[in-house]
N, CA, C and O atoms as a printed pandas DataFrame, in Angstrom:
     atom_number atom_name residue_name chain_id  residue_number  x_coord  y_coord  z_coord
0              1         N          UNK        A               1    0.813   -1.184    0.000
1              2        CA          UNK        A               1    0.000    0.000    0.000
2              3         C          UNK        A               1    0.858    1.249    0.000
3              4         O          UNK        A               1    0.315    2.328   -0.239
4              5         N          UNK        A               2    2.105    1.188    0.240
5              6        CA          UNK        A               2    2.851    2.446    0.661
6              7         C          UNK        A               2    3.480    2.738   -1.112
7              8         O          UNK        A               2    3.983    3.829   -1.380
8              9         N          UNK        A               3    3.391    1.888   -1.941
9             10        CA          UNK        A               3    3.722    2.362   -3.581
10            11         C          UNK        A               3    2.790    3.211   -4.126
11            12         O          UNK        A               3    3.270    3.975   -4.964
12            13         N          UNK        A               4    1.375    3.347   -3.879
13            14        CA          UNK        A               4    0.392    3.964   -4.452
14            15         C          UNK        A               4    0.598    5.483   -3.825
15            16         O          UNK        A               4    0.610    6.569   -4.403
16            17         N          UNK        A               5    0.704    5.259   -2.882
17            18        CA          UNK        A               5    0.848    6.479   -1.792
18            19         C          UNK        A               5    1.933    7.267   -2.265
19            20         O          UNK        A               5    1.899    8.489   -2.408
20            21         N          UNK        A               6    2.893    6.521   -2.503
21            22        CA          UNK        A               6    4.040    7.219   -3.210
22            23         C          UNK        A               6    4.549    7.642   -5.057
23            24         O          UNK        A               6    5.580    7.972   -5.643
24            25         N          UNK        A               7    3.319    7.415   -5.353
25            26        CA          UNK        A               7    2.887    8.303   -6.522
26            27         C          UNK        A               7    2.910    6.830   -7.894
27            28         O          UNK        A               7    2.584    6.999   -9.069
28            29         N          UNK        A               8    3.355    5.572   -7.318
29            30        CA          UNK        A               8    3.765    4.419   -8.049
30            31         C          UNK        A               8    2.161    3.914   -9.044
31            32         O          UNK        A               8    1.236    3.972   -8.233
32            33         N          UNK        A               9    1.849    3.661   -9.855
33            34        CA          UNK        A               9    0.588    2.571  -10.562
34            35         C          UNK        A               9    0.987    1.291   -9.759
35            36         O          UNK        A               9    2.185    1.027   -9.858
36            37         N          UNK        A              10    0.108    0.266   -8.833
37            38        CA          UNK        A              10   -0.036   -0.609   -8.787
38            39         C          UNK        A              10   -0.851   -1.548   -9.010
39            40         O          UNK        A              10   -1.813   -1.638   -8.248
40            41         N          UNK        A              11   -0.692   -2.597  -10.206
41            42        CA          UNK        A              11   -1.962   -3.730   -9.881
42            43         C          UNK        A              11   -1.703   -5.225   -9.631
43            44         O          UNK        A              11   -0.825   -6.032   -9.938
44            45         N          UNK        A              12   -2.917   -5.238   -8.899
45            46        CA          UNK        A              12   -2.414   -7.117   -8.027
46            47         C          UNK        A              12   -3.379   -8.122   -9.553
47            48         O          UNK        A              12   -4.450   -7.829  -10.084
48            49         N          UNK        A              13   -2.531   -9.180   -9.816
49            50        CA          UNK        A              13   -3.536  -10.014  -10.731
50            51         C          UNK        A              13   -3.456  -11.116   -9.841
51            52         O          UNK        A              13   -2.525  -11.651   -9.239
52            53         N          UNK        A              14   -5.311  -11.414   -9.955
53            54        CA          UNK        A              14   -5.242  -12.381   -9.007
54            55         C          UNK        A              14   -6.293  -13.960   -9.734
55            56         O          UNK        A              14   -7.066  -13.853  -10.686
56            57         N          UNK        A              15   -6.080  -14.983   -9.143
57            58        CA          UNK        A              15   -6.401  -15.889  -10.231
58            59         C          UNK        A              15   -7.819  -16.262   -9.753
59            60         O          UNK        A              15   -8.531  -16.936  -10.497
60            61         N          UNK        A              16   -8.181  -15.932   -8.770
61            62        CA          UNK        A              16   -9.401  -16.118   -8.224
62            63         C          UNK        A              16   -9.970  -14.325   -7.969
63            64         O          UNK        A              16  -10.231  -13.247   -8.503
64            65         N          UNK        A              17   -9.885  -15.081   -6.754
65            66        CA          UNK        A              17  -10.510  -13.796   -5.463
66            67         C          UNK        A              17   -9.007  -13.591   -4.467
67            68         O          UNK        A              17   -7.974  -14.199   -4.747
68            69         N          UNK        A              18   -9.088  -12.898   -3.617
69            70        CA          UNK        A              18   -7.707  -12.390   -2.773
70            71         C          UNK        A              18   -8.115  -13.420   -1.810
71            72         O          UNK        A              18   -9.335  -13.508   -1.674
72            73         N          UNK        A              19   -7.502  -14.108   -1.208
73            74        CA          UNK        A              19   -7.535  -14.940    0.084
74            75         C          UNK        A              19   -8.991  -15.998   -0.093
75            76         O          UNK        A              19   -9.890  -16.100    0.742
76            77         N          UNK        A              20   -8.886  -16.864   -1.695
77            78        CA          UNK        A              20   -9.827  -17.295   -2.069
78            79         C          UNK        A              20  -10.026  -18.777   -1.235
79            80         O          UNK        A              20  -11.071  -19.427   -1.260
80            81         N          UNK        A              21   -8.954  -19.110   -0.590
81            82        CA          UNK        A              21   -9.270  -20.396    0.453
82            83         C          UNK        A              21   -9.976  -19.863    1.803
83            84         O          UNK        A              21  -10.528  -20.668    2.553
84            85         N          UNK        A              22   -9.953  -18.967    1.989
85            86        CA          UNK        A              22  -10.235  -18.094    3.394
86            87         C          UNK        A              22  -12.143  -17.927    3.340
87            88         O          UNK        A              22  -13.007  -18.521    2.695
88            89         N          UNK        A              23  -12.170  -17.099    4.102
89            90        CA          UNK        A              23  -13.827  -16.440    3.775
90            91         C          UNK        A              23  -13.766  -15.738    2.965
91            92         O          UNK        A              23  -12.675  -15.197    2.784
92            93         N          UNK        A              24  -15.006  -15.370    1.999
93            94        CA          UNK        A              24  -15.218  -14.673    0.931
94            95         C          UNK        A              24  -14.851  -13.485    1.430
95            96         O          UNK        A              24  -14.026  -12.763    0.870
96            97         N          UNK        A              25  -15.350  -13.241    2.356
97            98        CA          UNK        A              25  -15.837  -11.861    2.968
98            99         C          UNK        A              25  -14.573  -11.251    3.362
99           100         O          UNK        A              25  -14.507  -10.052    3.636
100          101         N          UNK        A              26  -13.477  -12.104    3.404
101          102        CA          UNK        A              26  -11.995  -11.550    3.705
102          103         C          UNK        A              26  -11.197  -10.657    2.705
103          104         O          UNK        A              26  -10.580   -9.592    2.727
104          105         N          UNK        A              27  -11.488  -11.522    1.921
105          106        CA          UNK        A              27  -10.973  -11.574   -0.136
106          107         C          UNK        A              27  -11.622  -10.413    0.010
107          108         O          UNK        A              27  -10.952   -9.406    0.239
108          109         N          UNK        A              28  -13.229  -10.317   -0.106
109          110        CA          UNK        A              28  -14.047   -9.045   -0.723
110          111         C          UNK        A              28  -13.471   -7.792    0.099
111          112         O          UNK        A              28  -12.942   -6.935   -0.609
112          113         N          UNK        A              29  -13.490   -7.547    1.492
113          114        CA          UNK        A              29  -12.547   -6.121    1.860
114          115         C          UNK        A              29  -11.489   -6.304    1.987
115          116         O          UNK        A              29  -11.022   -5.373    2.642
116          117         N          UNK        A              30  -10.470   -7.282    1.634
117          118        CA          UNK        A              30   -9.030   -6.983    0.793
118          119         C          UNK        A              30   -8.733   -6.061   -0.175
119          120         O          UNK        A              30   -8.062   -5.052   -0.391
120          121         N          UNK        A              31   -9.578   -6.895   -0.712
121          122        CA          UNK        A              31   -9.433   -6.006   -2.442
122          123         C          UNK        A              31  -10.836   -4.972   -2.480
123          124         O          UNK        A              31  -11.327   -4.891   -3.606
124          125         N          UNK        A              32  -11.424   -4.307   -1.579
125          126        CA          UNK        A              32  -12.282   -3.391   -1.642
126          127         C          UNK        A              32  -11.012   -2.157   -0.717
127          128         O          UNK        A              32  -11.086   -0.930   -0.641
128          129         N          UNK        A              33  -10.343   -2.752   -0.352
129          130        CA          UNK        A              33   -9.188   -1.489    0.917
130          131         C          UNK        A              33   -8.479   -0.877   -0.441
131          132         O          UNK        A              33   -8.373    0.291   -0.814
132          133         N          UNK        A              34   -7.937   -2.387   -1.169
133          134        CA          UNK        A              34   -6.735   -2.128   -2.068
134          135         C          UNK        A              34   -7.126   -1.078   -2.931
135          136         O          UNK        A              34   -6.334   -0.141   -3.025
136          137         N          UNK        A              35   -8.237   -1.029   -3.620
137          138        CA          UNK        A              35   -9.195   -0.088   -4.200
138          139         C          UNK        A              35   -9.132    1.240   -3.889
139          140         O          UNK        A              35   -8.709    2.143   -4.612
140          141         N          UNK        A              36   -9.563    1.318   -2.804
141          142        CA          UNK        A              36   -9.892    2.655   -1.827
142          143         C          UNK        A              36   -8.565    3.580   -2.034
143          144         O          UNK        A              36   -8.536    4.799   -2.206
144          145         N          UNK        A              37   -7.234    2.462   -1.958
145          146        CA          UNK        A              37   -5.889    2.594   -1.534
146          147         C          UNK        A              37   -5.533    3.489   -3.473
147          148         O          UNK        A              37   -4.579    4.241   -3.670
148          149         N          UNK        A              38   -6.263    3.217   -4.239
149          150        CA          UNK        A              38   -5.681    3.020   -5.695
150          151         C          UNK        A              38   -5.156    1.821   -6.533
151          152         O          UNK        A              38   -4.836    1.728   -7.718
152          153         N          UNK        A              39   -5.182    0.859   -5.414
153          154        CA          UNK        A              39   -4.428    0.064   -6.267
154          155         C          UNK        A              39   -5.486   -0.941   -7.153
155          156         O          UNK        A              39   -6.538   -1.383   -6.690
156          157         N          UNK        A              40   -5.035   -1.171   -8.366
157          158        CA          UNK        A              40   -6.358   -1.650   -9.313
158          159         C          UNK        A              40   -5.857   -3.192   -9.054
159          160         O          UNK        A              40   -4.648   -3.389   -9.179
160          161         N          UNK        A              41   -6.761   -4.382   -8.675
161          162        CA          UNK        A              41   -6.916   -5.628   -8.489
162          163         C          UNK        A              41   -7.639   -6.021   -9.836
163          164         O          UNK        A              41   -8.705   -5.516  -10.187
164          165         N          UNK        A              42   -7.026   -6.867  -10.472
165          166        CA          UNK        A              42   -7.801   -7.703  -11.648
166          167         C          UNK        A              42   -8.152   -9.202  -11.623
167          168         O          UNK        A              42   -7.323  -10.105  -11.740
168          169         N          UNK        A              43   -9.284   -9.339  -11.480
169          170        CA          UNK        A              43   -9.584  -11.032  -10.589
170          171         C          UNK        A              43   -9.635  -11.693  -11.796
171          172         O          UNK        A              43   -9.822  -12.909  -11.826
């Protein structure tokens, strides 16, 4: 999170969902923060 902040493009490619063995609901405000943060997630 501290690359976006610092003026960097970041994006996460992800092959599922973020923490797709975990709870959904983990994955979904992972990558809803990362967002917020700038950083573009491509599932």
């Amino acid at each position: 999170q501290a690359l976006p902040r610092l003026g960097s493009q970041v994006t996460i490619l992800a092959r599922n969902t973020l923490f797709f063995r975990d709870d959904p609901a983990i994955g979904e405000a992972v990558t809803a923060a990362f967002r917020a943060e700038g950083i573009e997630v491509l599932e």
